[in-house]
N, C-alpha and C positions, 0 to 999 in steps of 0.2 A: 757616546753621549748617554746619559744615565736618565731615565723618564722619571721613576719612581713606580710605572706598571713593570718590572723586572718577572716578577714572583705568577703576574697573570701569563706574560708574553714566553715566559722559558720554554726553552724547547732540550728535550730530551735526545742525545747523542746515543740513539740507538744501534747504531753500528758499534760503537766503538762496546754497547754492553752486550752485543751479540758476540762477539771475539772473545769478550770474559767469561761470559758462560760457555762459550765454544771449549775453552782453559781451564772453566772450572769444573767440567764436564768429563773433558780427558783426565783430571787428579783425581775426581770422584772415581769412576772407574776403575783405575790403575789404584786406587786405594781400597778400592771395598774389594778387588782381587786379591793384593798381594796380604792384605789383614785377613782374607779368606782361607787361602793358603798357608800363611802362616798359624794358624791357629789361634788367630785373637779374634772372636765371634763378636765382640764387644763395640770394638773399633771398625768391621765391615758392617756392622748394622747401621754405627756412627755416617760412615760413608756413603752408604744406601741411601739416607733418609737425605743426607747430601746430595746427591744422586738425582732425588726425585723434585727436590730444590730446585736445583739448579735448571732441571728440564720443565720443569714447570714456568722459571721462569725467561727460556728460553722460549719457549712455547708462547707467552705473554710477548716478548719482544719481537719475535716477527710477527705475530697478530699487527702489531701496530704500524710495522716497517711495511706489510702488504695493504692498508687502510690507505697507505697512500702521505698524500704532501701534508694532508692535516697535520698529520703524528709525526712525520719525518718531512721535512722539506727537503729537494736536494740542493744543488748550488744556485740553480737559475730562479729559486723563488727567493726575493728579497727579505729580509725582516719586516715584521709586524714594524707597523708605525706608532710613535708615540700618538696618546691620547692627545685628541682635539678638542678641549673642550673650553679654550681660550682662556682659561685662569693658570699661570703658573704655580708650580707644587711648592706652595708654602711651609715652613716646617711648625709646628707650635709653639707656641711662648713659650721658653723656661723659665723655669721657677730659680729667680735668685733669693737666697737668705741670706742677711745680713749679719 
């Protein structure tokens, strides 16, 4: 059922962006090595600054996974309820031109 609070109620699937950074983590690495060793200084810097991305915002995602059910609910907490405020979401007039 669609409220139209979608955009206030979202909730963020932070598990599933912890496993990407987990991913993106492991490529960073394995790339600012092997461009280290190969001698492309260019492309491990590239990767580095990837590197510090990605943990950073790794970092950022369990901050909010350990905050608890605010930031992550797990199964047993229901969804946010649609607005109560006894007016249904009206859309606006459109404009027809003749």
């Amino acid at each position: 059922m669609r409220t139209g609070s979608e955009p206030a109620t979202a909730r963020s699937a932070l598990r599933a962006r912890l496993w990407l950074c987990v991913w993106g983590l492991v490529w960073a690495v394995f790339g600012t090595a092997a461009f280290a060793l190969v001698g492309r200084p260019g492309w491990a810097a590239a990767c580095g600054v990837l590197l510090l991305v990605v943990t950073a915002d790794m970092a950022m995602v369990l901050r909010h996974i350990r905050q608890g059910p605010h930031y992550q609910p797990g199964r047993d907490v229901p969804p946010y309820p649609p607005p109560d405020n006894g007016a249904p979401f009206r859309r606006p007039p459109r404009h027809r031109h003749p």
